[in-house]
GUVEXVEX-395282 format. One line per 3 residues: number of its first residue (from 1); for each residue x, y, z of C-alpha. Coordinates in steps of 0.001 Angstrom, whole numbers. Layout:
NUM	X:Y:Z  ...
***
This chain:
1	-17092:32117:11320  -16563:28852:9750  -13469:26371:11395
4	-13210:24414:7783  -10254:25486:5285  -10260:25137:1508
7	-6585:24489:433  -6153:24486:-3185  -3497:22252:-4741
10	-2856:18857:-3886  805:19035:-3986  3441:18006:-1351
13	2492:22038:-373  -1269:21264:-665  -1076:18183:1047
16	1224:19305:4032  -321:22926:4823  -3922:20331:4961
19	-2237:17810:7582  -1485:20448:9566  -4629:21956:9803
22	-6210:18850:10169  -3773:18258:13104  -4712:21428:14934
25	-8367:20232:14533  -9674:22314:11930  -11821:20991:8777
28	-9880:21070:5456  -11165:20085:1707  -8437:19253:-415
31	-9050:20962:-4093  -7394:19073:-6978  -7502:19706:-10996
34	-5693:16439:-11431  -7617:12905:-10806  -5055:12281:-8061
37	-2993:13889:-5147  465:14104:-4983  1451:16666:-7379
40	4535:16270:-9526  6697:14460:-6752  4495:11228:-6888
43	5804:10969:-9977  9368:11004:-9795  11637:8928:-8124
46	14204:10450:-5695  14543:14127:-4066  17496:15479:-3671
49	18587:16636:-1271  18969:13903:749  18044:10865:-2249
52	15343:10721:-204  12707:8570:-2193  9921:10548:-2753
55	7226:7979:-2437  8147:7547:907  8233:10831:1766
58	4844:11706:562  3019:8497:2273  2201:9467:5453
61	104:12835:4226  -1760:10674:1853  -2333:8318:4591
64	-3348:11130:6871  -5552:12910:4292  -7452:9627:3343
67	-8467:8087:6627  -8915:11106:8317  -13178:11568:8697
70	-12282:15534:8692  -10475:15596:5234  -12750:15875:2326
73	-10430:15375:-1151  -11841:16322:-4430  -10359:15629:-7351
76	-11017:16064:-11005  -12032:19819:-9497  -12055:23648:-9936
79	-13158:26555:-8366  -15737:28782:-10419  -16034:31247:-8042
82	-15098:32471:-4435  -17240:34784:-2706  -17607:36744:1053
85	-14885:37448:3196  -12267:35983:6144  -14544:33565:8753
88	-17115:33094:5846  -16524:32197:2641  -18790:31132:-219
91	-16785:28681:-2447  -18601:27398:-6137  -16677:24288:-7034
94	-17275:22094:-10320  -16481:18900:-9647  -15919:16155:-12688
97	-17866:13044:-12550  -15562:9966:-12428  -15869:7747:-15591
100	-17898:10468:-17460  -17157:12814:-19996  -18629:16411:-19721
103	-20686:14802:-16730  -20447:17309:-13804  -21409:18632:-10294
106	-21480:22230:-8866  -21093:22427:-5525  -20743:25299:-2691
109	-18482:25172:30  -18628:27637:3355  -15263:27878:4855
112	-13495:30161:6949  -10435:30275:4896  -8857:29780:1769
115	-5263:28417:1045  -3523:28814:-2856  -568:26272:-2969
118	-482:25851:-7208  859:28120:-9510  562:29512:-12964
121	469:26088:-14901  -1980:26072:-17445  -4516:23705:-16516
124	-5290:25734:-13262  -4983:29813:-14581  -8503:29967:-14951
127	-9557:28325:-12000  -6838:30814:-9500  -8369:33323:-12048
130	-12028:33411:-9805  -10111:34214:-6742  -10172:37512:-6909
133	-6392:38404:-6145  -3700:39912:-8057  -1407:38160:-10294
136	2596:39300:-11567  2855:39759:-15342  4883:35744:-14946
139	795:34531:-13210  2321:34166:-9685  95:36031:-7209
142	1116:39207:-5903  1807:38805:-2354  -175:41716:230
145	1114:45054:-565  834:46302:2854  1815:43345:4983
148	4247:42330:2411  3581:38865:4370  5350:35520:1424
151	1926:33992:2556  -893:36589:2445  -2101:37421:-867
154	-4193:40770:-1491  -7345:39108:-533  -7913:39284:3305
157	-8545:35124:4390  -6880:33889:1384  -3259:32847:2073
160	-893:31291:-488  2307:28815:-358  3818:26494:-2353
163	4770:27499:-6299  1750:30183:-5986  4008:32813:-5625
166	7139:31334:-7543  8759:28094:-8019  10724:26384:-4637
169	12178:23616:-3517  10985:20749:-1240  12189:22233:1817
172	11092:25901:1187  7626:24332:-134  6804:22109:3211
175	8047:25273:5663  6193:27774:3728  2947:25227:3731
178	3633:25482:7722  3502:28567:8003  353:29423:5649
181	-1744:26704:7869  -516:28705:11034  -1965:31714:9214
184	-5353:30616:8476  -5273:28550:12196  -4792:32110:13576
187	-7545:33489:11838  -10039:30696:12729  -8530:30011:15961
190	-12363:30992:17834  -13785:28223:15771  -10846:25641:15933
193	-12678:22113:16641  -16139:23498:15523  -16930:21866:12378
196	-15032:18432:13663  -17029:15267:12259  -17036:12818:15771
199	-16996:9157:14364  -19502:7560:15871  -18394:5257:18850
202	-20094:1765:18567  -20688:-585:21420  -17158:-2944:21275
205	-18151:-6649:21661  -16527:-8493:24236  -13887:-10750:22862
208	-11571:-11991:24867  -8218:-13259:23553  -8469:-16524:24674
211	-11967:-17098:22984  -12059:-19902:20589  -11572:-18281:16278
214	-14859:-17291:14827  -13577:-16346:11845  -15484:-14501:8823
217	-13295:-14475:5758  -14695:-11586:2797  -12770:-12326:-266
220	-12711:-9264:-2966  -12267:-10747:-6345  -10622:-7956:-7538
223	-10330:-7155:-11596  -13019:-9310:-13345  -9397:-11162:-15082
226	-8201:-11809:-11724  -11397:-13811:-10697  -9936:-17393:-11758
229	-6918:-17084:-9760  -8609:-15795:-6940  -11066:-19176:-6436
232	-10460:-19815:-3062  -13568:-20095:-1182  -13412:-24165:-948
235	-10386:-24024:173  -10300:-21705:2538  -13132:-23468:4579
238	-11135:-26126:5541  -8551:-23991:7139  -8674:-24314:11193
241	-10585:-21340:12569  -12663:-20438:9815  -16440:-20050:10055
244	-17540:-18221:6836  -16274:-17841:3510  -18275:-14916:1210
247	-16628:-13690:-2179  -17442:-10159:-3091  -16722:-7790:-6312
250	-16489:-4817:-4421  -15276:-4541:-424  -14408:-1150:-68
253	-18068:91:587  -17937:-2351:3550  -21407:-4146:2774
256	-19973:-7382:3370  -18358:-6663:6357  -21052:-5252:8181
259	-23400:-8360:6880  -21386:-10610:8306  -20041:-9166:11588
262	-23501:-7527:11769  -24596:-10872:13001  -22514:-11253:16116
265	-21180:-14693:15337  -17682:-14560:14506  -14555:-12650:16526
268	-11952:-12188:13695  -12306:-10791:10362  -9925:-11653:7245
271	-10185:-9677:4182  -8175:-10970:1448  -7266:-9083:-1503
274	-6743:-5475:-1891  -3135:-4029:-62  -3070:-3314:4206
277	-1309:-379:3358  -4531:1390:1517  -7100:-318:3491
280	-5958:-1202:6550  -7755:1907:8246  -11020:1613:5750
283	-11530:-2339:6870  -10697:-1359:10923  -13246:1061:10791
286	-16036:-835:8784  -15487:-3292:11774  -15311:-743:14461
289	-18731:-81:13314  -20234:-3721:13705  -18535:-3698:17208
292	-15930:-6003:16107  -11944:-4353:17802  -10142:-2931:14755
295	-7430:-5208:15934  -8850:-8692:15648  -8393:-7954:11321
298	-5859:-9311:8936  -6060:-8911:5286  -4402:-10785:2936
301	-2572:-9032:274  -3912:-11119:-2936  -4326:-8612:-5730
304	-475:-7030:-5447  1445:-9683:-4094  100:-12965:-5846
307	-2602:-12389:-8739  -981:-9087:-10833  2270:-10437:-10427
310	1528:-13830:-11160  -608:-13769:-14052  1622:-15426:-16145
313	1607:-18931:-14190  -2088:-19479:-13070  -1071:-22592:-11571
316	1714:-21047:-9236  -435:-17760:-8424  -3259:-20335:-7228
319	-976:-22310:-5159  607:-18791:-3211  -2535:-18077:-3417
322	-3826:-20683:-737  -328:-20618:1056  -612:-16459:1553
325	-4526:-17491:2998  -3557:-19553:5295  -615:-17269:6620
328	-3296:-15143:6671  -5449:-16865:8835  -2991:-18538:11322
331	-1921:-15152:12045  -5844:-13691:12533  -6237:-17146:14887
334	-3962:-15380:17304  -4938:-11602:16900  -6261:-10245:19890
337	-8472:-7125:20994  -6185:-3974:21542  -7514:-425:23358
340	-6503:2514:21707  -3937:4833:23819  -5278:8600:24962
343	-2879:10617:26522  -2561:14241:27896  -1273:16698:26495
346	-246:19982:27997  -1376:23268:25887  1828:25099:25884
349	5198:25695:24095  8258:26449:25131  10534:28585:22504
352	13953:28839:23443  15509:32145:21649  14014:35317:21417
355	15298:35620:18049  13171:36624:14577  12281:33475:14291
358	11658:32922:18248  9026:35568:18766  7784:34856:15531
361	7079:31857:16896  5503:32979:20175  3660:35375:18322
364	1711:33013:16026  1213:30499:18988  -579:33467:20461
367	-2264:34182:17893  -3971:31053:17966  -5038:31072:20943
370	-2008:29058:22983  26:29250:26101  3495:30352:24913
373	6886:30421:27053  9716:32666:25189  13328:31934:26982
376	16162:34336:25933  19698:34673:27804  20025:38364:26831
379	17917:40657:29061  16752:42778:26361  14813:41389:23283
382	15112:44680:21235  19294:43207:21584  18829:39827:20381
385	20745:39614:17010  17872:41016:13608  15743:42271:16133
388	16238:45643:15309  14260:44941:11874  11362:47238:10563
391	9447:43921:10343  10457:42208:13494  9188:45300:15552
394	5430:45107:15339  6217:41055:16785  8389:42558:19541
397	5376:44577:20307  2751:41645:20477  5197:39554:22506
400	5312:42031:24882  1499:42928:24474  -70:39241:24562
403	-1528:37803:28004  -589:34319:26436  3347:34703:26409
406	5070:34852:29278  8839:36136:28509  11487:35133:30439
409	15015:37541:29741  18030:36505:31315  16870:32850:31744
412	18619:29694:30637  17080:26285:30359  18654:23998:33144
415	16961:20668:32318  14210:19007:30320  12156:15808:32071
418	9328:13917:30025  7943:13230:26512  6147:14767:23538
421	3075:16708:25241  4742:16526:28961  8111:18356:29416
424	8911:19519:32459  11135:22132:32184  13482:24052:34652
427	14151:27477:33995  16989:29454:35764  16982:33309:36319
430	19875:34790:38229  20343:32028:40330  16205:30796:41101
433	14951:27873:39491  11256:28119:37796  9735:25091:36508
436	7028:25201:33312  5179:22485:32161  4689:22457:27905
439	3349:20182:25503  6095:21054:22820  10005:22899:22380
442	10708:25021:19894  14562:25906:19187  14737:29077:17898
445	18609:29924:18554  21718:27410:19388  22716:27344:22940
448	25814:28959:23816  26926:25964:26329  30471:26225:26122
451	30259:30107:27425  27258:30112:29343  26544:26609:30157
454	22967:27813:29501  21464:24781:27759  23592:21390:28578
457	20786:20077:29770  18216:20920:27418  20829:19454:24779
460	21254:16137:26195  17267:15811:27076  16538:16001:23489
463	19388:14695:21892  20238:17560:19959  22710:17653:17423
466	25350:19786:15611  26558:19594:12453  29912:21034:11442
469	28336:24559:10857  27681:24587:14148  23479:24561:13097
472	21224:21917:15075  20660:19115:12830  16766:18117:12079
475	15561:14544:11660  16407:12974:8167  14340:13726:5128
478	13112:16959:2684  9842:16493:4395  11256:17358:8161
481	12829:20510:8397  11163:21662:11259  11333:18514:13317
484	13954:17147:15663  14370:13393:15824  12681:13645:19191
487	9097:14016:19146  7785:16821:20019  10327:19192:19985
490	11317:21370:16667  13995:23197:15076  13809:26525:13351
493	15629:29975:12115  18947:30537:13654  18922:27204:15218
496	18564:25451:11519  20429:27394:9570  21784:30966:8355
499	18327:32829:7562  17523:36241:5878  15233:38027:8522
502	12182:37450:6029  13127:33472:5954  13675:33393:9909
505	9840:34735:10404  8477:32196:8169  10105:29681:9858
508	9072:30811:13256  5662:30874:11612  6048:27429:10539
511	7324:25751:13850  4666:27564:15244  2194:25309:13235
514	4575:22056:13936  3979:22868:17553  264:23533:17354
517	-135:19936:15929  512:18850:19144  -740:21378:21688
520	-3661:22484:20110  -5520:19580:21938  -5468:18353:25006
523	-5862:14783:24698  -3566:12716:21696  -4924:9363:20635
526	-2572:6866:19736  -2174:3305:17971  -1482:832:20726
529	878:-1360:18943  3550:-493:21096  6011:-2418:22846
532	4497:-4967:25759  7311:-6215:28632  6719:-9826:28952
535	7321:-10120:33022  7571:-13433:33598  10080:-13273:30933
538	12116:-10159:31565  14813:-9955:33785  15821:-6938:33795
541	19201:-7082:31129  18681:-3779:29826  19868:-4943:26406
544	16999:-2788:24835  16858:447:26987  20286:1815:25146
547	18628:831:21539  15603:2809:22071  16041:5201:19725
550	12860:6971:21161  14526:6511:24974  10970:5004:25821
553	12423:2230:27902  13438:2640:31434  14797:-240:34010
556	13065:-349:37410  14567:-2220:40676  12628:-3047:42860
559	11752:-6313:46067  9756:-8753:45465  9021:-11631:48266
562	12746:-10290:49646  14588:-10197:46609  15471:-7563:43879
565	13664:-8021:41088  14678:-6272:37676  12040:-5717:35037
568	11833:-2524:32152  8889:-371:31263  8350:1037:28344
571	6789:4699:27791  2991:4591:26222  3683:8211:25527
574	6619:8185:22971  7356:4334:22216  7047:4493:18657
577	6714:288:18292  9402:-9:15960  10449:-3083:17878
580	14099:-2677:17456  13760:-3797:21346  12021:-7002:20923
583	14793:-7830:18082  16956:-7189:20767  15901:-9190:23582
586	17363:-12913:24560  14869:-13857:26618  11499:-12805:24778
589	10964:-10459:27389  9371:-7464:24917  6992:-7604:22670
592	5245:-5365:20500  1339:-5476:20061  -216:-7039:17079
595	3384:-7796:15802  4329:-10418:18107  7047:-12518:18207
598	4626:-16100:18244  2579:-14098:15187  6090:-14151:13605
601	6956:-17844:14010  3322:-19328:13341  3439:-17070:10145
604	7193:-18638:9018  6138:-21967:9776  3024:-21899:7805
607	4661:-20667:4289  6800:-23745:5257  4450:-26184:5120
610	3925:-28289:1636  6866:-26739:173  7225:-27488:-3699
613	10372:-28375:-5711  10583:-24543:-6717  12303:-22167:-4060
616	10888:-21082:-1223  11778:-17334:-139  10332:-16167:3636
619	10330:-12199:2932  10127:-9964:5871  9247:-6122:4429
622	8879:-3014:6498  5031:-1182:6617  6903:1535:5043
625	9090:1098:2325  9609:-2139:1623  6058:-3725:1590
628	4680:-769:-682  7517:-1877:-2816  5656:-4971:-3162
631	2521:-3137:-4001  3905:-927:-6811  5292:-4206:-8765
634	1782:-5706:-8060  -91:-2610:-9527  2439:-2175:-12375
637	1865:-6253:-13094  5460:-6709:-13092  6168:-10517:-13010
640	8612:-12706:-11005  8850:-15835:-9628  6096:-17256:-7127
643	8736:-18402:-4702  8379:-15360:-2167  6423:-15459:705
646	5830:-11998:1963  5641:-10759:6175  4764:-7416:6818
649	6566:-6010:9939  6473:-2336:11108  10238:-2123:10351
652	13326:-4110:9429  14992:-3804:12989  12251:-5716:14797
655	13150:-8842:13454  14966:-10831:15133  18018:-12975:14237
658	16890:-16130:16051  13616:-15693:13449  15426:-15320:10544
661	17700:-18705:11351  14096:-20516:12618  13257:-19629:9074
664	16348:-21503:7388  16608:-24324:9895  12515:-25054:9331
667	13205:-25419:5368  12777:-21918:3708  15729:-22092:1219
670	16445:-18650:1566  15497:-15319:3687  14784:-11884:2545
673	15042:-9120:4900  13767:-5641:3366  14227:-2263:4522
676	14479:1247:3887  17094:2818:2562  19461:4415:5269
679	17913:8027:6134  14807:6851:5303  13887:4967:7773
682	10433:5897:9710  12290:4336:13793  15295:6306:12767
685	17568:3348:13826  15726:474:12515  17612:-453:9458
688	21048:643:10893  20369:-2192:13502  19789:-4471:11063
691	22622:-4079:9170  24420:-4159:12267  23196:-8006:12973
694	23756:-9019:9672  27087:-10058:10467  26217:-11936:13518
697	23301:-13904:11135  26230:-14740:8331  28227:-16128:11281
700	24929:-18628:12430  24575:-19135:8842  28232:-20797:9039
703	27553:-23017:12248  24611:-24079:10842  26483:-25128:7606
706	24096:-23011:5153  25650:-20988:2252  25705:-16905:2816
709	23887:-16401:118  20608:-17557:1576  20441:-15097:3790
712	19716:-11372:2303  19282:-7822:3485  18022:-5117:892
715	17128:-1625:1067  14040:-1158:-1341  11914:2054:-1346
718	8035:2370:-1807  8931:3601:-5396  11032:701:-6134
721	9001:-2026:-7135  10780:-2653:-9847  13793:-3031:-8003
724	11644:-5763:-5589  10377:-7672:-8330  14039:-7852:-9742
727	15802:-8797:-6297  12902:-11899:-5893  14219:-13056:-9593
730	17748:-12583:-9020  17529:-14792:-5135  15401:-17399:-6681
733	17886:-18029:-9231  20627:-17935:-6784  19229:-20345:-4880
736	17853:-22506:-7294  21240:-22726:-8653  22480:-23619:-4958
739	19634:-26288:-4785  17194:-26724:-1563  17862:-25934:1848
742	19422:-28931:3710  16796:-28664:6520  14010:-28672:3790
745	11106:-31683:4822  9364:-32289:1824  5970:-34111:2220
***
């Protein structure tokens, strides 16, 4: 039995069922006609509902499915023919060869289990045709006559979701890709973690922050016109820090990296040209390998944010050229080595509701392989409302059966302690208290707390919510369905919303898989950039423990040489490092690593320096929305003015007001603050808190007798580049109109 899974379609279906699976440690190739993934919603601009923007909806699976070692993608590719059965399949793929016509590759694949996410269309019919299954007269495939399962097709191992069986929306797509990865995690679930590829771990020089800048600086010329704009290397030797300058045609493959950190003499690496947010992860781990800490590299957005859009005005692209360098490298000159975060995680669920949906849940936990612990008031499953269903029965039976669910009738939840992977849960059965540890909450049913008080506590814990339908509300976005803002805990069937029996076991199904992302291992890495209490700084104000909007930060009391001192500690578990609390602070008591506050001001003040007669713009855009903004206008080569100078933060509500004014009052003749667009954002509450300060920074524009208009907050999606190259046109002429900044120091 093979643990790898061949999921056919590379579709928001394709591309979520994969995630999962990937998630619950299982080995997935990615099988696309097309010569990209994303399907048809990379394409178009907003999803509705919610106007969510669909390029940022989509980001973080692409992200996921390209830097994960375990995820193989092929494009331009088509199964021939699909042979064997469930555990062991023999897959012939025919693979075209990029840049060649009629140049191709046959290849076979083993894997333990197939997934179908595309439907009829014409350009894949013959391909789903060597599957073996059975098709309507329409081309959907039939689903299994004697399971009569939305997910299993006819062919035992082979599972389907997405427009395979007929055309859904976004929300139906994404649960029903849950639930198909839950089936084929079922089936493998002996194997799970099997056929893992374990990166290599390299010996991690010793670097301390303090060290003096070696730095090695790999410039990637980018597109053979781009070369002329891009002549840097002179310069860029004189700048303070810098050891090595190399140009190179080509730094993806990581040849020049590894040449010159190979050596052992430098302790920072820039790489300037292609975009952080497509290879960020590629350039950390090309200098993971040489030993070099993945977070002692900056890269230095050239091609998208100066060259393509500047290719118009050689002379100004050369000169943001220089200026984005050396942003670049004052900001590498204070990088400093950063351990990742491993923490714990406890291999069980908790499913509150023995609904459909609730033991369907349980059930497919079970199934693969995990600890499961099924709450329901009632003291009688058989009782629970749609339990008396043909096809709920056989669940019934398997909850009742399986030595991994433990069922608990007549029990409410009392009260909910910890984070995503730790809850401690207390459990009350006529009138004794049990307490279960689990690594993830599933809601299958809403909590009757005005008649029963049964679930108060579990409300409050994880700030559950109800919308006027009396439904719990999930997290914003078509993509999130399942989840609750609070990580780790998720939100299905009767709990969601008013299900046919049929839609309440998918669901179930589906959570199931949401849950097994987390609790199918027991250790979780995570990035470290989270937030950092300064000590000597903090004192204890609490200002950022009610803005948390991941409740990560707690205030301790406690003596110190006889008196009470007050300092805050922040959660490595579920801080999220949005940094809404370091925007917060007055006394620069939090931080958040590798987006600190001095990498902020050394940043502003260098795009300051040598300012020309034109505008100068200091742009801060969030990793998410904004700053991919910036990358669509660059790879569309839509032109505007060279007055911007762009900041990458990891979201609009970590910056600061007192940064933005340092900005104004050091010469920038105007700010631009860019965010998501409300619902969108990625902290939840990032870009509601800055729209919330943007009063207070009009009212500091007044006392420091600068003009409103130099001060400007937009909500930009990843899609919307034109929209960012048109906002940078429309400021610069604003301000060019209102002339330079009073506190501008002109050489």
């Amino acid at each position: 039995m093979k643990g790898t899974v061949l999921v056919i379609g590379g579709g928001i279906a394709g591309m979520r069922a994969a995630v999962e699976l990937l998630l619950q440690r299982f080995k997935v190739y990615l099988l696309e006609e097309g010569t990209c993934i994303g399907g048809k919603t990379a394409t178009i601009d907003q999803l509705f509902p919610p106007s969510e923007h669909a390029a940022c909806a989509i980001q973080p699976l692409i992200l996921e499915l390209t830097s994960n070692p375990n995820a193989t993608i092929l494009t331009s590719s088509k199964v021939l023919s699909l042979h064997g059965g469930p555990g062991d399949f023999k897959v012939e793929v025919l693979t075209e060869q990029a840049g060649t016509k009629g140049d191709s590759q046959s290849t076979e694949l083993t894997v333990g289990a197939v997934i179908v996410t595309k439907g009829p269309e014409i350009e894949s019919a013959e391909s789903l045709e060597q599957l073996g299954l059975e098709f309507n007269d329409k081309g959907y495939i039939k689903k299994d006559p004697h399971s009569n399962h939305p997910c299993r097709t006819s062919r035992s191992g082979v599972f389907m979701c997405g427009t395979a069986q007929k055309p859904k929306e976004i929300g139906e797509l994404v649960v029903q890709a849950c639930a198909a990865a839950a089936a084929a995690a079922a089936l493998l679930a002996p194997v799970r973690g099997s056929e893992l590829v374990t990166p290599t771990e390299s010996t991690t020089l010793p670097i301390s922050p303090t060290d003096e800048p070696k730095i090695a600086v790999v410039i990637d010329r980018g597109d053979v016109n781009l070369s002329e704009v891009l002549n840097l290397d002179e310069y860029t030797r004189t700048l303070p820090g810098v050891e090595c300058v190399e140009i190179t045609s080509y730094s993806d493959n990581g040849s020049k990296i590894t040449e010159l950190l190979g050596t052992g003499d430098f302790n920072r690496l820039v790489v300037a040209g292609p975009s952080p947010i497509t290879h960020e992860y590629l350039f950390q781990r090309h200098a993971e390998n040489t030993g070099l800490n993945r977070f002692l590299l900056e890269i230095v957005n050239l091609h998208n944010h100066c060259a393509r859009v500047h290719s118009d005005n050689g002379a100004a692209a050369t000169n943001k050229a220089r200026i984005l360098m050396k942003m670049g490298i004052a900001r590498a000159r204070l990088l400093e080595p950063i351990g990742q975060l491993r923490v714990t995680i406890t291999q069980r669920c908790l499913v509150v509701g023995g609904s459909p949906a609730g033991v369907a849940c349980a059930a497919k936990l079970a199934e693969m392989g995990l600890q499961v612990e099924l709450v329901e008031l009632t003291g009688d499953l058989t009782k629970v409302p749609g339990n008396d269903q043909q096809i709920v029965t056989p669940l019934l039976d398997r909850c009742r059966a399986q030595e991994n669910i433990h069922v608990h009738t007549q029990t409410r939840v009392e009260s909910v302690e910890g984070r995503m992977g730790n809850f401690k849960v207390n459990l009350v059965r006529e009138g004794e208290t049990t307490t279960v540890e689990v690594g993830a909450i599933v809601m299958a049913a809403v909590m009757d707390v005005e008649n029963e008080s049964e679930g108060a506590g579990l409300e409050e814990a994880l700030a559950l919510q109800r919308g006027e339908d009396g439904f719990y509300i999930s997290t914003e976005g078509a993509m999130n369905l399942l989840d609750f803002d609070t990580a780790g805990a998720f939100n299905c069937g009767s709990a969601r919303a008013m299900l046919t029996t049929e839609d309440a076991l998918i669901d179930g199904e589906a959570a199931a898989s949401r849950a097994a992302c987390i609790i199918a291992s027991n250790t979780m890495t995570r990035p470290p950039t989270i937030s950092d209490v300064i000590d000597k700084n903090c004192d204890g104000c609490a200002y950022c423990v009610d803005t948390c909007p991941t409740r990560s930060i707690t205030l301790l009391e406690f003596m110190l040489s006889g008196d009470i001192k007050k300092v805050v500690e922040v959660s490595e578990r579920t801080c999220i490092g949005c940094g809404i609390c370091m925007s917060t602070c007055p006394k620069k008591g939090i931080d958040v690593k590798h987006y600190r506050l001095e990498f902020f001001s050394e940043m502003v003040k260098t795009a300051l320096e040598n300012a020309g007669d034109e505008p100068v713009i200091v742009s801060f855009c969030c990793n998410r929305c904004a700053y991919p903004a910036a990358d669509a206008a660059g790879s569309a080569g839509i032109q505007y003015p060279a007055s911007i100078r762009i900041i990458r933060t990891v979201c609009s509500g970590m910056i600061h007001p007192n940064i933005i004014m340092d900005a104004l009052t050091q010469g920038a003749d105007g700010v631009l603050l860019c965010g998501c667009h409300p619902g969108n954002c990625r902290s939840r509450e990032g870009i509601r808190k800055a729209l919330d300060r943007k009063e207070a920074i009009e009212l500091m524009l007044e006392d420091f007798g600068l003009e409103p208009e130099r001060f400007r907050l937009e909500h930009i999606a990843a899609s919307e580049g034109p929209k960012f190259a048109q906002v940078v046109r429309d400021m610069t002429d604003e301000l060019s109109s209102l002339g330079p900044s009073p506190y501008r120091q002109n050489p």
